[in-house]
KOLLOSE-790278 format. One line per 4 residues: number of its first residue (from 1); their letters; for each residue z, x negated, y negated of N, C-alpha, C, O, CB. Coordinates in nm, 3 decimals. Last residue first. Glycine has a CB too. Layout:
NUM> a> Z,X,Y,Z,X,Y,Z,X,Y,Z,X,Y,Z,X,Y ~ ...
END
This chain:
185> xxxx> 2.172,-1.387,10.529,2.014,-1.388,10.547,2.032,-1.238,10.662,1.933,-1.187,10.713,1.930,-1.578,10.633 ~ 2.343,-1.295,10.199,2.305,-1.256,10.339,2.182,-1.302,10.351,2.093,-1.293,10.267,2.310,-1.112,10.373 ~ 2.454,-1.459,9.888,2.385,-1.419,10.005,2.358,-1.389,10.136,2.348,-1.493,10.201,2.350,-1.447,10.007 ~ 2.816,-1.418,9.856,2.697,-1.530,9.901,2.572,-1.431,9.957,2.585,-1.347,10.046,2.760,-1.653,10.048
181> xxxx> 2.906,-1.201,9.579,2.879,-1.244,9.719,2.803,-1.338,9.735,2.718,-1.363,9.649,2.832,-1.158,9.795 ~ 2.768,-1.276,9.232,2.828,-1.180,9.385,2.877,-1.258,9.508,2.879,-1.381,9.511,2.697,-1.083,9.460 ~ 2.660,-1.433,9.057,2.800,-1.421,9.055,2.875,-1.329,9.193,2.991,-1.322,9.232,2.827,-1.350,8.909 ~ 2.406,-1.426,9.116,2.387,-1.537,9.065,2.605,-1.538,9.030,2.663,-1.638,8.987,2.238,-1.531,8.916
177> xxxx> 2.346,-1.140,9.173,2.349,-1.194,9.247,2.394,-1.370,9.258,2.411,-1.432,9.363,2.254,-1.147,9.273 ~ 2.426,-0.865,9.071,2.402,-1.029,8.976,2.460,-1.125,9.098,2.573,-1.169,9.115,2.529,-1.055,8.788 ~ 2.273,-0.543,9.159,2.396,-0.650,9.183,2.338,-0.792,9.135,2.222,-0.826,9.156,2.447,-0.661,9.361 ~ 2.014,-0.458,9.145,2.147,-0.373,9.103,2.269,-0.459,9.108,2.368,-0.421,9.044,2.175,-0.246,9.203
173> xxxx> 1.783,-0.695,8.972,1.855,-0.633,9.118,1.988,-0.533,9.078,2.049,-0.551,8.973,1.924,-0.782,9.227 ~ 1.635,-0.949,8.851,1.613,-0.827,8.839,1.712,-0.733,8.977,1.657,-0.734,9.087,1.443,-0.819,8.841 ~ 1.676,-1.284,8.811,1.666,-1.161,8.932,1.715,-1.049,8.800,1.790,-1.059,8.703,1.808,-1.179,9.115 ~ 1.620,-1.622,8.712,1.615,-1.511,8.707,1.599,-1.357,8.800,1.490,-1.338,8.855,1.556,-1.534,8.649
169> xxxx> 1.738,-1.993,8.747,1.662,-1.842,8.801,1.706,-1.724,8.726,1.820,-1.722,8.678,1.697,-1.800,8.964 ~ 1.694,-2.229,8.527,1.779,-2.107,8.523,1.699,-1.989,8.603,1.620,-1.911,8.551,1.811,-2.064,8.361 ~ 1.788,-2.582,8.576,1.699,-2.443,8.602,1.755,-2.351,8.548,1.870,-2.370,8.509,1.677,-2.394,8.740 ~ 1.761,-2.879,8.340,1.827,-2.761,8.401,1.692,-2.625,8.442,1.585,-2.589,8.391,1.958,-2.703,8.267
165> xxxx> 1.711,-3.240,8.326,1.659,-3.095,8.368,1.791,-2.975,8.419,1.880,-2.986,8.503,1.544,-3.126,8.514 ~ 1.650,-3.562,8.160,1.798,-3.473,8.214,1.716,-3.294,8.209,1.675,-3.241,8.105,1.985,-3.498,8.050 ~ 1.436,-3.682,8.120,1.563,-3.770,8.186,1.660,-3.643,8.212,1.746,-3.652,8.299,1.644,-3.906,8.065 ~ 1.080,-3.632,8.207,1.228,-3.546,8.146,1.378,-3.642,8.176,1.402,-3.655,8.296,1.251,-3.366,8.254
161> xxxx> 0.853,-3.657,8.271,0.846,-3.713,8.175,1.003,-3.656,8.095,1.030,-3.644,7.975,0.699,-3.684,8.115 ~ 0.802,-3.359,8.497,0.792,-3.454,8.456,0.839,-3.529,8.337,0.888,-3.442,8.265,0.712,-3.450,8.466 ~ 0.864,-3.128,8.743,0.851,-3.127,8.569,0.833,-3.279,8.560,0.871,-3.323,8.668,1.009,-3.060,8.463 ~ 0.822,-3.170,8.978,0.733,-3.089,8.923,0.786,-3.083,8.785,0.721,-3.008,8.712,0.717,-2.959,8.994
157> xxxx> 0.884,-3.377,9.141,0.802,-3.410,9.039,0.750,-3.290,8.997,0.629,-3.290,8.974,0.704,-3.505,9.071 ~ 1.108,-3.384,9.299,0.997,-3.348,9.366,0.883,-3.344,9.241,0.779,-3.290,9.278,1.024,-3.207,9.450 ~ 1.343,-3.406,9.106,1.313,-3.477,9.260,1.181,-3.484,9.304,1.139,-3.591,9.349,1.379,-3.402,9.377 ~ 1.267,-3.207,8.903,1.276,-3.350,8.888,1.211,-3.448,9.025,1.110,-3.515,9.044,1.439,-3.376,8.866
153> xxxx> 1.407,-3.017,9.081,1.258,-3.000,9.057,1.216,-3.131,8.982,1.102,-3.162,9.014,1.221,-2.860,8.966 ~ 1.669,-3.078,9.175,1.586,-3.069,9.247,1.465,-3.061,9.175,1.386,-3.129,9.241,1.611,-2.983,9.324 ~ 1.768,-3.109,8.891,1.735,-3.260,8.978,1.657,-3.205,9.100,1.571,-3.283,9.141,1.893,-3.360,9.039 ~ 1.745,-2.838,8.840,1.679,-2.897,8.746,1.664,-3.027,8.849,1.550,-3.050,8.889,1.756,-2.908,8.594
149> xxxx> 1.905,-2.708,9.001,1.762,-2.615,8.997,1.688,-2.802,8.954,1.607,-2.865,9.022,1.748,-2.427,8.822 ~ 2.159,-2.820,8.970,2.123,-2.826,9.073,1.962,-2.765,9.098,1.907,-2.778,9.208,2.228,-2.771,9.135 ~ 2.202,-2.701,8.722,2.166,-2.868,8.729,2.099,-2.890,8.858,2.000,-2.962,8.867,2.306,-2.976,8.724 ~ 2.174,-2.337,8.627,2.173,-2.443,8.720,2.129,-2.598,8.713,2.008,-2.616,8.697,2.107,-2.396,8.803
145> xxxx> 2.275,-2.119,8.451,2.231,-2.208,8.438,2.260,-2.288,8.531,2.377,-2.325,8.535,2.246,-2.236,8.344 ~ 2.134,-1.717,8.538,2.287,-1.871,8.553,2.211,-1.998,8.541,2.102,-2.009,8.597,2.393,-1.895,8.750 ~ 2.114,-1.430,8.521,2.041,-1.548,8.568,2.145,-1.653,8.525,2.248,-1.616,8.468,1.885,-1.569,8.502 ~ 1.937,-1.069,8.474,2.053,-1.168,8.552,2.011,-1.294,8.540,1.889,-1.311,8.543,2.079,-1.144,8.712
141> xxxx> 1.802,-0.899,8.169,1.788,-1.016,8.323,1.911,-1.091,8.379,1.972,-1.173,8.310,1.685,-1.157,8.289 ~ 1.888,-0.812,7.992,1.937,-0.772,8.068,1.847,-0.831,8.199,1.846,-0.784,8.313,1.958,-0.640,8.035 ~ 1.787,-0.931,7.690,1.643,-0.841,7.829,1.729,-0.771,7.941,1.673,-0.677,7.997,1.513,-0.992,7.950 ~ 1.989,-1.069,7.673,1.941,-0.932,7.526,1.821,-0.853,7.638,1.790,-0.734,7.645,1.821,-1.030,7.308
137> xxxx> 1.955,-1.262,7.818,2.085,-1.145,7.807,2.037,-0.998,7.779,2.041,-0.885,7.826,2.194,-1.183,7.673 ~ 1.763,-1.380,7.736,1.713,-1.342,7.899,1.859,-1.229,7.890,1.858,-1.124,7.954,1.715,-1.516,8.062 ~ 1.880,-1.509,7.526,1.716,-1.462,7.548,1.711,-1.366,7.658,1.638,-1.268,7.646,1.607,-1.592,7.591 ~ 2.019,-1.649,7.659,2.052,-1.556,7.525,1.970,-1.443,7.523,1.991,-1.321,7.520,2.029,-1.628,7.382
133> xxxx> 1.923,-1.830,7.747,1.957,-1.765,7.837,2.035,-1.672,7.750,2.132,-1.619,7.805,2.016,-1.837,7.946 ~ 1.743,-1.973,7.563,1.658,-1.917,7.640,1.775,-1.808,7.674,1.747,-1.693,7.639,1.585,-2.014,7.758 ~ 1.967,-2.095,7.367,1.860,-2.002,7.328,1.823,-1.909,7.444,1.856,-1.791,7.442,1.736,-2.079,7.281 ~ 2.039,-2.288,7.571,2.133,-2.137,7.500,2.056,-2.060,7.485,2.045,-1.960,7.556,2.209,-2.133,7.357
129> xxxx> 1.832,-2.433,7.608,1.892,-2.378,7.669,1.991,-2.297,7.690,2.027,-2.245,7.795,1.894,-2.419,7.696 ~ 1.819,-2.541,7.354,1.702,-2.467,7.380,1.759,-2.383,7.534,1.716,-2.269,7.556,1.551,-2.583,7.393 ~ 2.106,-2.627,7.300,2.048,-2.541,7.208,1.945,-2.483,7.288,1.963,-2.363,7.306,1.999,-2.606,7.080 ~ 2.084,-2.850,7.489,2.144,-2.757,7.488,2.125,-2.635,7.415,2.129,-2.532,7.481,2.228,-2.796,7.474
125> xxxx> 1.850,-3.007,7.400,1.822,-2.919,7.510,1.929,-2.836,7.534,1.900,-2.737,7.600,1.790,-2.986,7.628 ~ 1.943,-3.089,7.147,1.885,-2.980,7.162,1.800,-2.911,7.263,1.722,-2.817,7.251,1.841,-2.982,7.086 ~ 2.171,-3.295,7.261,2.206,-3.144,7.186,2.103,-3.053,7.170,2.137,-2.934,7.173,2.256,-3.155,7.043 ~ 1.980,-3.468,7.393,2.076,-3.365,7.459,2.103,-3.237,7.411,2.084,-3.125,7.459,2.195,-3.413,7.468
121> xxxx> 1.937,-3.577,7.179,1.851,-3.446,7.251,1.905,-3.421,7.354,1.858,-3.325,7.416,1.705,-3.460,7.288 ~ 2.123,-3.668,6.981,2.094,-3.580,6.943,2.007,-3.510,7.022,1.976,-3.397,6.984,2.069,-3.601,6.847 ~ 2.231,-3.858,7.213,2.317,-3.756,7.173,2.221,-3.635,7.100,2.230,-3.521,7.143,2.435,-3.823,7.073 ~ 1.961,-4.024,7.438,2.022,-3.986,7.271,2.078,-3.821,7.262,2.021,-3.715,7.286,1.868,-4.000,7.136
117> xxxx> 2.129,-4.135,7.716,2.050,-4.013,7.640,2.091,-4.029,7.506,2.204,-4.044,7.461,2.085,-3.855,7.691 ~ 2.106,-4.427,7.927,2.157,-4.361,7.852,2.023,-4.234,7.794,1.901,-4.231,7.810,2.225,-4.467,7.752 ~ 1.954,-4.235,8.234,1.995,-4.285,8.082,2.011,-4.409,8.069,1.968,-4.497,8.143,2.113,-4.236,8.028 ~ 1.837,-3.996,8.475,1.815,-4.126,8.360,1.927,-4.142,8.255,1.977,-4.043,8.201,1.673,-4.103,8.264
113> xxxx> 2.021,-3.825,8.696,1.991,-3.812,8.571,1.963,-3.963,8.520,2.055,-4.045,8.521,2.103,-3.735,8.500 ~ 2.112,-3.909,8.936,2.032,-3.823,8.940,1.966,-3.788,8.764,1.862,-3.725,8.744,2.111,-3.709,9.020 ~ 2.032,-4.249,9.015,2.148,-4.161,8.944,2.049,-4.015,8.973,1.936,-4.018,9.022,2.192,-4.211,8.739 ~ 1.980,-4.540,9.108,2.001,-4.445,9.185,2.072,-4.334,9.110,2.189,-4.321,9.147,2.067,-4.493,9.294
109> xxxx> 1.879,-4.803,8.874,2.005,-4.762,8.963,1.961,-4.560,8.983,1.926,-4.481,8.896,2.200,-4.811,8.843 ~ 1.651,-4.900,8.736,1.646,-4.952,8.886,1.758,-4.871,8.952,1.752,-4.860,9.074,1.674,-5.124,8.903 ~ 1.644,-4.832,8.463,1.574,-4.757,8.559,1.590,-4.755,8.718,1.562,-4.667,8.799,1.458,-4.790,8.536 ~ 1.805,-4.940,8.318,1.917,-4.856,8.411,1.783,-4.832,8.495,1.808,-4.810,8.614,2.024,-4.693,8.338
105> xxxx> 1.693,-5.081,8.160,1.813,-5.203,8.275,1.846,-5.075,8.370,1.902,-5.091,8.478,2.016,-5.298,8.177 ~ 1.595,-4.939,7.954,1.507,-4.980,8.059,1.605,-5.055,8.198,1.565,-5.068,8.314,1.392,-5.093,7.982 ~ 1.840,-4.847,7.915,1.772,-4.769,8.006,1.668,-4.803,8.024,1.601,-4.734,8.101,1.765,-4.657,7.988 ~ 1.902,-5.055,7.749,1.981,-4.988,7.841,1.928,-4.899,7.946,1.982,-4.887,8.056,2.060,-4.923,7.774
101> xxxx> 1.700,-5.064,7.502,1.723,-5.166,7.619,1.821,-5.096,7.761,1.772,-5.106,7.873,1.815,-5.308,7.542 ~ 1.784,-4.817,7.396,1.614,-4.839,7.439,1.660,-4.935,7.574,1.660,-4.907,7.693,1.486,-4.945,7.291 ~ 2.037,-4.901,7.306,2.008,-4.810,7.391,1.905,-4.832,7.445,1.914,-4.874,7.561,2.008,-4.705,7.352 ~ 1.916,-5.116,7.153,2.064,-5.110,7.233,2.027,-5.009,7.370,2.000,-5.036,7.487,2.211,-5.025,7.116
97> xxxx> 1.833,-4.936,6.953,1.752,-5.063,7.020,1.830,-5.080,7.165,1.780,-5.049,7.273,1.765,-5.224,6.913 ~ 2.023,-4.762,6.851,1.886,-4.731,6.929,1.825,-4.798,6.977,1.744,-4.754,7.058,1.801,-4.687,6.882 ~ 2.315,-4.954,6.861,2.192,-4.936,6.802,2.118,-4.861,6.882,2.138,-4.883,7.001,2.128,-5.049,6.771 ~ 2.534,-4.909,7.004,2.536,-4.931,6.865,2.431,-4.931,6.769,2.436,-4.917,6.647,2.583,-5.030,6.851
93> xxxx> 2.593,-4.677,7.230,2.548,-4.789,7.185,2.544,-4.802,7.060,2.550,-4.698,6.993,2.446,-4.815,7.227 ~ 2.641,-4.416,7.289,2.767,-4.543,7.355,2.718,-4.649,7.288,2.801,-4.738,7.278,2.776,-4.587,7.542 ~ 2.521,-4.196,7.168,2.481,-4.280,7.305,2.582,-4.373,7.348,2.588,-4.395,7.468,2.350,-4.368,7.289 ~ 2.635,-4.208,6.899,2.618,-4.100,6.989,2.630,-4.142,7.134,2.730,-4.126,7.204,2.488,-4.036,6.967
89> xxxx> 2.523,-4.395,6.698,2.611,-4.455,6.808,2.655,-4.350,6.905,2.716,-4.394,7.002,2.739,-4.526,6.750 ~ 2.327,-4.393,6.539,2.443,-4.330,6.462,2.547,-4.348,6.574,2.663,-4.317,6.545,2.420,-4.163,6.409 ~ 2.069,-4.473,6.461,2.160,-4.602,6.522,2.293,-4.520,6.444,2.348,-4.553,6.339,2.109,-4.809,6.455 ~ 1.823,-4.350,6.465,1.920,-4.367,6.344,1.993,-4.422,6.372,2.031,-4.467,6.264,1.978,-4.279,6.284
85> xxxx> 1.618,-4.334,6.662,1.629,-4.457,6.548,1.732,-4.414,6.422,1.714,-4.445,6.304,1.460,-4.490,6.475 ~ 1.567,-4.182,6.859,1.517,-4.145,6.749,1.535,-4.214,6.641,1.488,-4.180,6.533,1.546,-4.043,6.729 ~ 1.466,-4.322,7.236,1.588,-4.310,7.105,1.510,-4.206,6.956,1.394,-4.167,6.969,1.631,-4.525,7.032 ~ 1.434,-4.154,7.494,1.362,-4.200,7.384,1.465,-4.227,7.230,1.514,-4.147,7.150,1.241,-4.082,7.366
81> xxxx> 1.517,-4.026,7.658,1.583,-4.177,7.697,1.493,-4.269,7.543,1.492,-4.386,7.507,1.513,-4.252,7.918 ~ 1.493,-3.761,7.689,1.619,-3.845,7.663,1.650,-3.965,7.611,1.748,-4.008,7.549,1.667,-3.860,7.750 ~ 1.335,-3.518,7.718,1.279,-3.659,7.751,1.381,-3.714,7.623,1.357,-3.711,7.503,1.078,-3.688,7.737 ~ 1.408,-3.241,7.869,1.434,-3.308,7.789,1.393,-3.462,7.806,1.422,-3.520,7.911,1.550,-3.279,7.772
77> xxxx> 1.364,-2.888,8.041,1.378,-3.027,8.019,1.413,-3.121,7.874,1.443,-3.058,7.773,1.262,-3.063,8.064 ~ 1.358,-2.605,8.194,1.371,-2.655,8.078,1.456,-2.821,8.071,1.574,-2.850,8.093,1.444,-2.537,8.003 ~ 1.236,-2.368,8.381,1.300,-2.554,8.403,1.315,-2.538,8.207,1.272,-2.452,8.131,1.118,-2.743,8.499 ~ 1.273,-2.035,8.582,1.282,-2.131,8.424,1.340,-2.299,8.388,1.457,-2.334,8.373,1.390,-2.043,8.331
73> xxxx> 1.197,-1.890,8.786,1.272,-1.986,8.738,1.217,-2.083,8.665,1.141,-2.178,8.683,1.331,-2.035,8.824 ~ 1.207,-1.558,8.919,1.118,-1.682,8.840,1.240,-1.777,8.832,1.355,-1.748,8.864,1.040,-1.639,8.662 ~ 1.339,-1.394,9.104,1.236,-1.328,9.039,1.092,-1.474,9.025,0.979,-1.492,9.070,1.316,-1.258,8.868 ~ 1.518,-1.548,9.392,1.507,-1.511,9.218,1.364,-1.433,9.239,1.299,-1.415,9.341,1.495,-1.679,9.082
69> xxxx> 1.630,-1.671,9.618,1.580,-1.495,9.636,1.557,-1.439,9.484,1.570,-1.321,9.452,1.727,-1.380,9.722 ~ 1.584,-1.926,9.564,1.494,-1.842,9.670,1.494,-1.718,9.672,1.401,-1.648,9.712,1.517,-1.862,9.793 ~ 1.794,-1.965,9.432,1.666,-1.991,9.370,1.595,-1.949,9.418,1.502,-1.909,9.348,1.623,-2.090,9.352 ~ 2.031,-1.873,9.613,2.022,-1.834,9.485,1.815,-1.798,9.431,1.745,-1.698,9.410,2.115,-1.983,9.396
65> xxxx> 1.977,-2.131,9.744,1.951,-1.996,9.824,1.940,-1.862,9.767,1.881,-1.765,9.815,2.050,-1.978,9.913 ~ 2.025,-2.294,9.620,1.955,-2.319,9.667,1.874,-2.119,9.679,1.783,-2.044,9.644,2.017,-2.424,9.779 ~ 2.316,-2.254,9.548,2.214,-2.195,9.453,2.098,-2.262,9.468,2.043,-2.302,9.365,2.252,-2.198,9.310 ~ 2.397,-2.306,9.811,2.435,-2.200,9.774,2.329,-2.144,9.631,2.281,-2.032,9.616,2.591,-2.224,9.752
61> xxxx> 2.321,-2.598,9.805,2.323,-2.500,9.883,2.272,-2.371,9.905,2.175,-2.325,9.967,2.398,-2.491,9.886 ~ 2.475,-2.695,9.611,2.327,-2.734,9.594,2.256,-2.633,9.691,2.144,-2.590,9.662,2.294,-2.901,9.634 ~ 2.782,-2.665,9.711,2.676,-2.527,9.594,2.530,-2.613,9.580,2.464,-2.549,9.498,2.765,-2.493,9.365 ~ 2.782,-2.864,9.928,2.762,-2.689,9.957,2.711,-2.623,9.831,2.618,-2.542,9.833,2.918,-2.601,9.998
57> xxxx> 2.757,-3.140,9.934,2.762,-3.067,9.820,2.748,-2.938,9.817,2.704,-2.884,9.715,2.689,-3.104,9.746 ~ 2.657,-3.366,10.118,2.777,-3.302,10.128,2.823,-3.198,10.020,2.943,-3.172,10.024,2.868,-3.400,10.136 ~ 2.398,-3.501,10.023,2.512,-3.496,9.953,2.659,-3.444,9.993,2.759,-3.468,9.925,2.474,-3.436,9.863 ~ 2.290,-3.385,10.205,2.261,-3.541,10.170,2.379,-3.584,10.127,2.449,-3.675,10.172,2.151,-3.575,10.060
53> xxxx> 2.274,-3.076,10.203,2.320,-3.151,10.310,2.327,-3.350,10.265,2.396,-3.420,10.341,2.197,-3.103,10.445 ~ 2.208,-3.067,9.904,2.335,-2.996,9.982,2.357,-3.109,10.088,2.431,-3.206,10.076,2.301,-2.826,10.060 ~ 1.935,-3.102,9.961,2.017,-3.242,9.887,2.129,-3.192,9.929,2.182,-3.268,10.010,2.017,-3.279,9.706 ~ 1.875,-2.942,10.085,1.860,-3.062,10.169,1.963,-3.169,10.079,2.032,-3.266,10.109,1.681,-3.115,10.184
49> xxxx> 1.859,-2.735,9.891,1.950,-2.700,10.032,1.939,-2.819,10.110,1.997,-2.810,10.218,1.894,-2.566,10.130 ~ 1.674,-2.817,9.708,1.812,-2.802,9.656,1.907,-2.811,9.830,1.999,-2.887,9.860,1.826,-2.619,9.549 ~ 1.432,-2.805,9.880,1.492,-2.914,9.815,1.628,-2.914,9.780,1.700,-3.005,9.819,1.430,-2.937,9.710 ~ 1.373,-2.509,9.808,1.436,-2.568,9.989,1.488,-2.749,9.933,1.599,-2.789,9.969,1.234,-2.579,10.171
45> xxxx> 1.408,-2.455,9.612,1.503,-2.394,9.717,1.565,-2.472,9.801,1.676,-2.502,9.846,1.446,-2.310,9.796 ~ 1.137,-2.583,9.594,1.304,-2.616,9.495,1.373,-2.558,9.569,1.437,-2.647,9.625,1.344,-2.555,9.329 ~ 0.944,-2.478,9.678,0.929,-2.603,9.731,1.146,-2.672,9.664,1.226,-2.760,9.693,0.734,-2.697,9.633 ~ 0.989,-2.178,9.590,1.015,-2.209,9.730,1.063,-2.370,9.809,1.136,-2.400,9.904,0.887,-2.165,9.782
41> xxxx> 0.867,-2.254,9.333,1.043,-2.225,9.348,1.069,-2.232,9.457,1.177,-2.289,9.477,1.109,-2.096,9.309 ~ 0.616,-2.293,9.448,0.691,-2.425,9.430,0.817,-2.340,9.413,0.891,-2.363,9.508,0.645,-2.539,9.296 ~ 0.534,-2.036,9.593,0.555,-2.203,9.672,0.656,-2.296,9.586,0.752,-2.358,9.633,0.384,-2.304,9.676 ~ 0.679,-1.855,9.281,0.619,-1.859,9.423,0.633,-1.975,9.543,0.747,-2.001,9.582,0.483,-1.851,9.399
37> xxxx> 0.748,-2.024,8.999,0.692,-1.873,9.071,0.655,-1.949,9.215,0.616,-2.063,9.240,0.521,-1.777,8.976 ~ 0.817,-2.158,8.677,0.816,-2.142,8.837,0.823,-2.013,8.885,0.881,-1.916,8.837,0.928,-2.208,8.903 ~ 0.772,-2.247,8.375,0.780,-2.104,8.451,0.746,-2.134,8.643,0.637,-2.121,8.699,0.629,-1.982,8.363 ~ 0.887,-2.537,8.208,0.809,-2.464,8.292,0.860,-2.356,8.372,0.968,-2.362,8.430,0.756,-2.542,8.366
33> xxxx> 0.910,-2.761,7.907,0.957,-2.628,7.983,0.872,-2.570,8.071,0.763,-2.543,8.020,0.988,-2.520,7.897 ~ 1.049,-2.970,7.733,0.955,-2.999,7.834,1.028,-2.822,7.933,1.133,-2.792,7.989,0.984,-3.209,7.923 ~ 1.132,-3.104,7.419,1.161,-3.073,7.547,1.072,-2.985,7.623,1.009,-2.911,7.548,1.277,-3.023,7.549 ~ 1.141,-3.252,7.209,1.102,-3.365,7.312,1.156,-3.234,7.456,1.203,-3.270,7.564,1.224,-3.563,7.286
29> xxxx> 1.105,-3.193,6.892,1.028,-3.179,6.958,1.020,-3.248,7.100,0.913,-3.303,7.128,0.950,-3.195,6.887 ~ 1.175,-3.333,6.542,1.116,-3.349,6.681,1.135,-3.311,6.773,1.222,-3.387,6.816,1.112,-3.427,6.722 ~ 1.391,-3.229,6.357,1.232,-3.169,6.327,1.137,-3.226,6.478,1.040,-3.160,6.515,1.149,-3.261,6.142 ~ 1.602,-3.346,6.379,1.535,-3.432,6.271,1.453,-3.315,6.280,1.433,-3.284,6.162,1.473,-3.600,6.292
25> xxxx> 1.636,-3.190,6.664,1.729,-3.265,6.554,1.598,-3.344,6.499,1.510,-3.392,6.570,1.881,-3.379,6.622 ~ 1.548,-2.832,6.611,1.539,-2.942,6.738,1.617,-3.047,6.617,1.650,-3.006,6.506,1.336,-2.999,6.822 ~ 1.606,-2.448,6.743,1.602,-2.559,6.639,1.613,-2.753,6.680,1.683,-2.792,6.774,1.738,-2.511,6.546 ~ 1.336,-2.332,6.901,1.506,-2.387,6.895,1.536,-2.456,6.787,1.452,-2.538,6.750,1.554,-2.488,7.009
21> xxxx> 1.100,-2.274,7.027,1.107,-2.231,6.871,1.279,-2.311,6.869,1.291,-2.342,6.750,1.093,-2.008,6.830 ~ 1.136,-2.305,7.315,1.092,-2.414,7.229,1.071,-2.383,7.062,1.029,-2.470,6.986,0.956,-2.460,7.292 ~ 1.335,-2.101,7.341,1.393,-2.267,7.405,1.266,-2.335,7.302,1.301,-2.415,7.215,1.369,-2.311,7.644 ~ 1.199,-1.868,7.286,1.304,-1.900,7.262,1.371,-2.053,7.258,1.447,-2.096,7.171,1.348,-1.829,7.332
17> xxxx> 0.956,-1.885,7.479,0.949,-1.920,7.355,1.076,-1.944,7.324,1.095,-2.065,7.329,0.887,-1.834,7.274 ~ 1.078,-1.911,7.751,1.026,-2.052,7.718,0.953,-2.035,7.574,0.892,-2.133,7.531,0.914,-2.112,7.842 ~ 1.200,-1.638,7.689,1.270,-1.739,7.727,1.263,-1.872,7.698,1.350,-1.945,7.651,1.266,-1.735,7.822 ~ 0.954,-1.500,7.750,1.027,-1.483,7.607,1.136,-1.593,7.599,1.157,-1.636,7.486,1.100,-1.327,7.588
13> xxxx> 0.891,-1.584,7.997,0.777,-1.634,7.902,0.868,-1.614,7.739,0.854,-1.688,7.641,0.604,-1.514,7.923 ~ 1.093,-1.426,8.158,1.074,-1.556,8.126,0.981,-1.619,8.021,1.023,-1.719,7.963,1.045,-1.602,8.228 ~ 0.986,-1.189,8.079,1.137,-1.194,8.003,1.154,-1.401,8.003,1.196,-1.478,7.916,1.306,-1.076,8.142 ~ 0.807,-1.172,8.201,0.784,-1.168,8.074,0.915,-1.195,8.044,0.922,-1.243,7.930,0.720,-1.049,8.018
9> xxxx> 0.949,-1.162,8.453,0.840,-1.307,8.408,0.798,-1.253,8.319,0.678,-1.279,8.333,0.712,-1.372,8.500 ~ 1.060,-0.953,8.522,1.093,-1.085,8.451,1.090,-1.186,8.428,1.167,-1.277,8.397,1.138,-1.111,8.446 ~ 0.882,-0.737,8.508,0.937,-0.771,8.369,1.024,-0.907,8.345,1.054,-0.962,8.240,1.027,-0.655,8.330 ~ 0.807,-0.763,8.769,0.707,-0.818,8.627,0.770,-0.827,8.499,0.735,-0.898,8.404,0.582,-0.718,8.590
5> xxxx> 1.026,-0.712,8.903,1.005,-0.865,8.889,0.867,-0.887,8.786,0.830,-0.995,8.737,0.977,-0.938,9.059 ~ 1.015,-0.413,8.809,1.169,-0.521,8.762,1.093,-0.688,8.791,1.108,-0.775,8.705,1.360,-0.487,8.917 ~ 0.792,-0.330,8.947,0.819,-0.299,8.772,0.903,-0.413,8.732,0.874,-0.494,8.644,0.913,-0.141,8.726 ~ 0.705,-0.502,9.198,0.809,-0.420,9.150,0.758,-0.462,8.989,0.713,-0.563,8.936,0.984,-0.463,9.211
1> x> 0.431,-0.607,9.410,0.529,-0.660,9.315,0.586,-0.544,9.235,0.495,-0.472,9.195,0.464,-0.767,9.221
END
């Protein structure tokens, strides 16, 4: 293993502090972060490149193939579907109750993302997910926020208890591979 891919699994670990020190709404706390390495980013790769084909969706593909030649990859999650009870209507609904009910009615439909989501954790998986890849700038780690990282690792249950997931691989390399050329096999 290279100087450059140890540093960027520390650069990841600075990452999944960053995302969970974040600032969160009210003071709670609902997002859900894991360091991928090895078989399982392998087990996401290859997941991402099947949904490609399922889907007809070439970049599930493409940053399939992305995720496979990373360093690490960084999930960062969010458990959504939990209202926080201010009934401020964010969600489409009028109440948090409203909502609650809504996504128990939605569990049965086929989406890649659960909902409805309370507006306010969305917003701070966005936040924790700024944070991180802010994080990973200031280190000069390459790396791009992927949806396509996140429903694949969802898919296959390796984060859990999350209604809406993003990946973000990380590479160490003379070229940002995450904006270059397509990969060569």
């Amino acid at each position: 293993m290279s100087a450059e891919t140890e540093a960027v699994k520390t650069v990841a670990g600075l990452m999944a502090l960053a995302a969970r020190t974040a600032p969160k709404a009210v003071g709670l706390d609902s997002i859900t972060i894991e360091i991928i390495t090895g078989k399982d980013q392998e087990k996401i790769a290859e997941k991402m490149i099947a949904i490609a084909e399922e889907k007809g969706m070439d970049f599930f593909r493409t940053n399939g193939e992305q995720v496979r030649a990373s360093d690490a990859l960084v999930l960062i999650g969010v458990s959504g579907t939990k209202p926080l009870g201010l009934n401020c209507g964010g969600c489409g609904y009028a109440t948090c109750d409203a909502m609650a009910k809504a996504c128990t009615e939605a569990k049965s439909h086929r989406t890649d993302y659960a909902g409805p989501n309370c507006i306010f954790k969305v917003t701070d998986l966005g936040i924790a997910v700024g944070s991180a890849v802010k994080t990973a700038s200031i280190h000069n780690a390459d790396n791009r926020i992927m949806y396509s990282a996140g429903i694949a690792a969802m898919k296959l249950g390796i984060i859990k208890g999350c209604s809406i997931v993003y990946g973000i691989p990380l590479k160490a390399s003379g070229q940002n591979i995450f904006f270059a050329a397509p990969i060569e096999h």
